[in-house]
C-alpha positions in Angstrom: 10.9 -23.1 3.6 8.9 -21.1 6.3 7.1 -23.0 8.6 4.9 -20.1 9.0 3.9 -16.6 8.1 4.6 -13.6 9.9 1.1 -12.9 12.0 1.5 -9.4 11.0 2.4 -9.5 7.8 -0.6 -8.2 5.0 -0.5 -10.3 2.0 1.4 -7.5 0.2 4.3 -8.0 2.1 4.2 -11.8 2.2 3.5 -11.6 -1.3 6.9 -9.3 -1.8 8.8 -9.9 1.7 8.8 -12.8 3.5 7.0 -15.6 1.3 9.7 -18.1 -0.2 9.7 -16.8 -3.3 9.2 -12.8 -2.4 12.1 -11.8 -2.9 12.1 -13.4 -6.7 8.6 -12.1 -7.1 10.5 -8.3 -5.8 13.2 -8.4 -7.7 10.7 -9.0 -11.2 8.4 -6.6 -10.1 11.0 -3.7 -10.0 12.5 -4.6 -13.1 9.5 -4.7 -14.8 8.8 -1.0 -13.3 11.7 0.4 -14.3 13.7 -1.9 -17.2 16.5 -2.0 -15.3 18.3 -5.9 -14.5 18.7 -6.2 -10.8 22.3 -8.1 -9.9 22.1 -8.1 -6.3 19.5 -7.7 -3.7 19.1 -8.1 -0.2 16.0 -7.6 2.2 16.3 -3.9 4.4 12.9 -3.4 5.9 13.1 -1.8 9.8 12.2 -4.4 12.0 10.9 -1.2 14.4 8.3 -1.2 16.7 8.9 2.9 15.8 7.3 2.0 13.0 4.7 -0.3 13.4 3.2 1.3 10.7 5.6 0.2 7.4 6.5 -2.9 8.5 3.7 -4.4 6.5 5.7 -2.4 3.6 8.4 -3.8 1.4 12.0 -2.3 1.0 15.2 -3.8 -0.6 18.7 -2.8 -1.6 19.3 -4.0 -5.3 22.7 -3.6 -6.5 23.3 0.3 -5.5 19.8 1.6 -4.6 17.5 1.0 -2.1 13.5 0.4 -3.5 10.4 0.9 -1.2 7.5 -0.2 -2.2 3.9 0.9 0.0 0.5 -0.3 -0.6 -2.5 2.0 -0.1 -5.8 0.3 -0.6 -8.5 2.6 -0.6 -6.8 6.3 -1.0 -3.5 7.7 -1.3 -1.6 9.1 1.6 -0.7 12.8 0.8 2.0 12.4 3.8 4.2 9.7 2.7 6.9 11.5 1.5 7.4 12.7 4.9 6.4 9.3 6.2 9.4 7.7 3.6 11.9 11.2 4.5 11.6 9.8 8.3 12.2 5.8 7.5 14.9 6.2 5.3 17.3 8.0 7.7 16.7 4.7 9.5 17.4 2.2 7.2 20.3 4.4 6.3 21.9 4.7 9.7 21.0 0.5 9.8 23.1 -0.1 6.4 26.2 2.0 7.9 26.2 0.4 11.3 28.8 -2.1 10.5 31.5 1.3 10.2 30.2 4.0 12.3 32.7 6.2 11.8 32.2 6.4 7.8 30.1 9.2 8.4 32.4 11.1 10.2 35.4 10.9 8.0 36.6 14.2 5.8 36.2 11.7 2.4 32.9 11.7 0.6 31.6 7.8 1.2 28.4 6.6 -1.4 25.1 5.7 -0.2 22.6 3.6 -1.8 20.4 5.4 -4.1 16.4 5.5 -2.6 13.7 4.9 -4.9 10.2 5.2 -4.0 7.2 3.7 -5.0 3.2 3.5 -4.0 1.0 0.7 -5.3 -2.4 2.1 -5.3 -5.4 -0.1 -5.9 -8.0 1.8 -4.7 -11.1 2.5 -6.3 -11.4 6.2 -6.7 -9.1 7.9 -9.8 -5.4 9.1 -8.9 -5.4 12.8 -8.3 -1.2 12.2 -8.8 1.1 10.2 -10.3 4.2 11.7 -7.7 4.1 12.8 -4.8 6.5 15.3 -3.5 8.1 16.4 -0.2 8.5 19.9 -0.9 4.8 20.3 -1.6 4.3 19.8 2.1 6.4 22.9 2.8 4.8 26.3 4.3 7.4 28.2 2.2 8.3 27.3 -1.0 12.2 26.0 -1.0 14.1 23.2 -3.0 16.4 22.6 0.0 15.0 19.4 0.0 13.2 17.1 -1.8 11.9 13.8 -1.8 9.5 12.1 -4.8 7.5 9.5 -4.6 5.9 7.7 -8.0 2.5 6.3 -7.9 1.7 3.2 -9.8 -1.8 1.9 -10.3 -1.8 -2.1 -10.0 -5.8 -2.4 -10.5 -5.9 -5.1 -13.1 -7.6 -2.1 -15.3 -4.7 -0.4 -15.3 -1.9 -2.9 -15.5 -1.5 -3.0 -19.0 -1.4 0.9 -19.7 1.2 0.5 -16.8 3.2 -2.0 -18.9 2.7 -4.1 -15.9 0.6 -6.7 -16.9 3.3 -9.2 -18.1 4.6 -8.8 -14.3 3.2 -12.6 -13.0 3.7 -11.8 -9.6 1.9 -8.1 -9.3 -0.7 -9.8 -11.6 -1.5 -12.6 -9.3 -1.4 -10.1 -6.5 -3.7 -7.3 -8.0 -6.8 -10.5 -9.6 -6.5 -11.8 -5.9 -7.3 -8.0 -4.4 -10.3 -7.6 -7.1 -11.4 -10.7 -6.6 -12.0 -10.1 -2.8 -13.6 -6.7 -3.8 -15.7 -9.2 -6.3 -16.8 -11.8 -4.3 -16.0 -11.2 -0.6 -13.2 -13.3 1.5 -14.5 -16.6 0.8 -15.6 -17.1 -2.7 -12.5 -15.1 -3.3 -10.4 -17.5 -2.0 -12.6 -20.7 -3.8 -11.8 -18.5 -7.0 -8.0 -18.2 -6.6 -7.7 -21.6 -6.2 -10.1 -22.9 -8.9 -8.6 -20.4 -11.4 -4.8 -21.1 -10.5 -4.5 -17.7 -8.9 -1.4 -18.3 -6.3 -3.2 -21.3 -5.5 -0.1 -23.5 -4.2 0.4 -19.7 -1.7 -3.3 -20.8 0.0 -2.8 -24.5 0.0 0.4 -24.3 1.4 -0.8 -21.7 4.5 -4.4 -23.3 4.4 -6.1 -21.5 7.1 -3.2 -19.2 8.0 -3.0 -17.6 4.8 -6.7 -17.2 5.1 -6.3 -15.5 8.5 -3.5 -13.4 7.2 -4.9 -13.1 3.2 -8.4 -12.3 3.2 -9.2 -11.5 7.3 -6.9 -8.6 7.7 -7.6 -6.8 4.0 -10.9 -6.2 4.9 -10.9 -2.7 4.5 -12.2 -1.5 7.4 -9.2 0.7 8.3 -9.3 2.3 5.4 -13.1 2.6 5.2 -12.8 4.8 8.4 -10.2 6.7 7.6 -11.7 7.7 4.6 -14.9 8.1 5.6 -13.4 10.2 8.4 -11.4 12.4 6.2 -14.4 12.8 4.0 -16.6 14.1 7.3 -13.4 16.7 8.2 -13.9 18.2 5.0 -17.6 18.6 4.9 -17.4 20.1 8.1 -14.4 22.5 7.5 -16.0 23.9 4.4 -19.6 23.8 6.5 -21.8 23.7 3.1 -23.7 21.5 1.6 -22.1 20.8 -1.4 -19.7 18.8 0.2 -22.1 17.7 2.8 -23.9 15.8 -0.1 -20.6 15.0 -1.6 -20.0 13.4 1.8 -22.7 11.2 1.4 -21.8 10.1 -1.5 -18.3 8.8 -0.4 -20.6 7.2 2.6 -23.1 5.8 0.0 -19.5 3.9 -2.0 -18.5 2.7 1.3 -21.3 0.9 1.9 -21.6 -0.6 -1.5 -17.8 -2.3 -0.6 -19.2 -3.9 2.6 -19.7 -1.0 5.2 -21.7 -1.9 7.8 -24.6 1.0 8.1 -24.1 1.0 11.8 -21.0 2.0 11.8 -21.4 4.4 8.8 -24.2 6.0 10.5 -22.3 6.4 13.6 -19.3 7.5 12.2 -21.1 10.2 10.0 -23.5 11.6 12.4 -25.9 10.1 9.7 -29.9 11.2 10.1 -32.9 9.1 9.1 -33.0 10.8 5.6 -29.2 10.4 5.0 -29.7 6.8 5.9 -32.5 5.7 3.9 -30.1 8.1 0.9 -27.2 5.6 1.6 -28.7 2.5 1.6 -30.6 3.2 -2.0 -28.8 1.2 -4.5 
């Protein structure tokens, strides 16, 4: 057993990667994606300070492919198929240190197949259900191509996913909408009261609270969507998406956002203020 938790681990990843029983609650989760009956598996995330980014991300080889799974929380990242193109030459060139010079040999030698996945449980609808490399190309070429499914875990969407007999994404996905519910501390009274990876929190106590609740606050994401939003508006310089804007602003702030930093952040005036904070 652990003694602790990783301090930068998100619950995602503890949840899926370094928990005691992540690598179980993995292994059901892809097989309940896909219907396939995983044999073999073994942990290959990038311990990388290069990428700081994924390690809070979740990656295995099972039997003969290699699964990544990524959380985004508030909107989907357009770029992680170059994101995923980049890490995978990594944990590639990690799973082929033990006999460098496989790669240089005239004989064709295998490589894991790579599967990629996004968990979304954001709150605004999925544009796309895959993303694709080649649709970040300035020409048009099938030279190379790299596809990414999306999966919505909201508990909405879980059983027209098939996914809702998956315990451990379950349990993941009612603790997230709880904390969207009730905030980080009646969230966590919940969970426990209703079962919801209860023995996880008790076992932590106020590390998994710390490392549960503190760090999926949102805030990140809240900024970078809120900034994204703001690029727009400006880049199009109308007001249709000006007021659109605002509207984005008006959902933050119904999830928590402080109207300091909204205001601040949007370069909000008195009027756009008072049309925020009217619920």
């Amino acid at each position: 057993m652990q003694d602790k938790l990783k301090v930068r681990d998100s619950l995602f990843s503890s949840w899926f990667y370094t928990s005691d029983l992540a690598e179980e609650h993995a292994i059901d989760l892809y097989e309940k994606l896909t219907g396939n009956v995983v044999h073999t598996a073994k942990k290959c995330r990038l311990e990388d300070v290069f990428f700081d980014q994924m390690r809070n991300d979740v990656s295995y080889e099972f039997d003969d492919k290699i699964v990544f799974f990524v959380e985004h929380q508030s909107t989907v990242n357009h770029n992680m198929p170059f994101r995923l193109l980049m890490y995978v030459g990594r944990v590639y060139e990690m799973l082929t240190n033990s006999d460098k010079t496989k790669k240089f040999r005239k004989k064709l030698f295998k490589i894991p197949t790579p599967e990629f996945y996004v968990l979304y449980n954001g709150d605004e609808p999925l544009d796309k259900t895959e993303l694709k490399l080649s649709d970040a190309f300035k020409m048009s070429s099938d030279s190379l191509e790299l596809k990414v499914k999306v999966i919505d875990i909201n508990l909405s969407a879980l059983k027209k996913n098939g996914l809702d007999h998956c315990k451990p994404l379950y349990e993941y996905s009612e603790v997230i909408e709880q904390i969207k519910i009730r905030g980080a501390v009646e969230a966590i009274k919940y969970c426990i009261d209703n079962d919801i990876i209860a023995d996880y929190i008790k076992q932590f106590g106020s590390e998994a609270f710390n490392m549960l609740f503190q760090d999926y606050d949102f805030e990140q994401d809240k900024k970078i969507y809120g900034e994204e939003c703001l690029e727009e508006g400006i880049e199009k310089g109308i007001e249709k998406e000006r007021h659109s804007t605002l509207e984005s602003v008006k959902q933050l702030f119904g999830l928590g956002g402080k109207i300091e930093d909204l205001k601040r952040i949007f370069h909000l005036n008195d009027e756009e203020v008072k049309f925020v904070t009217s619920m």
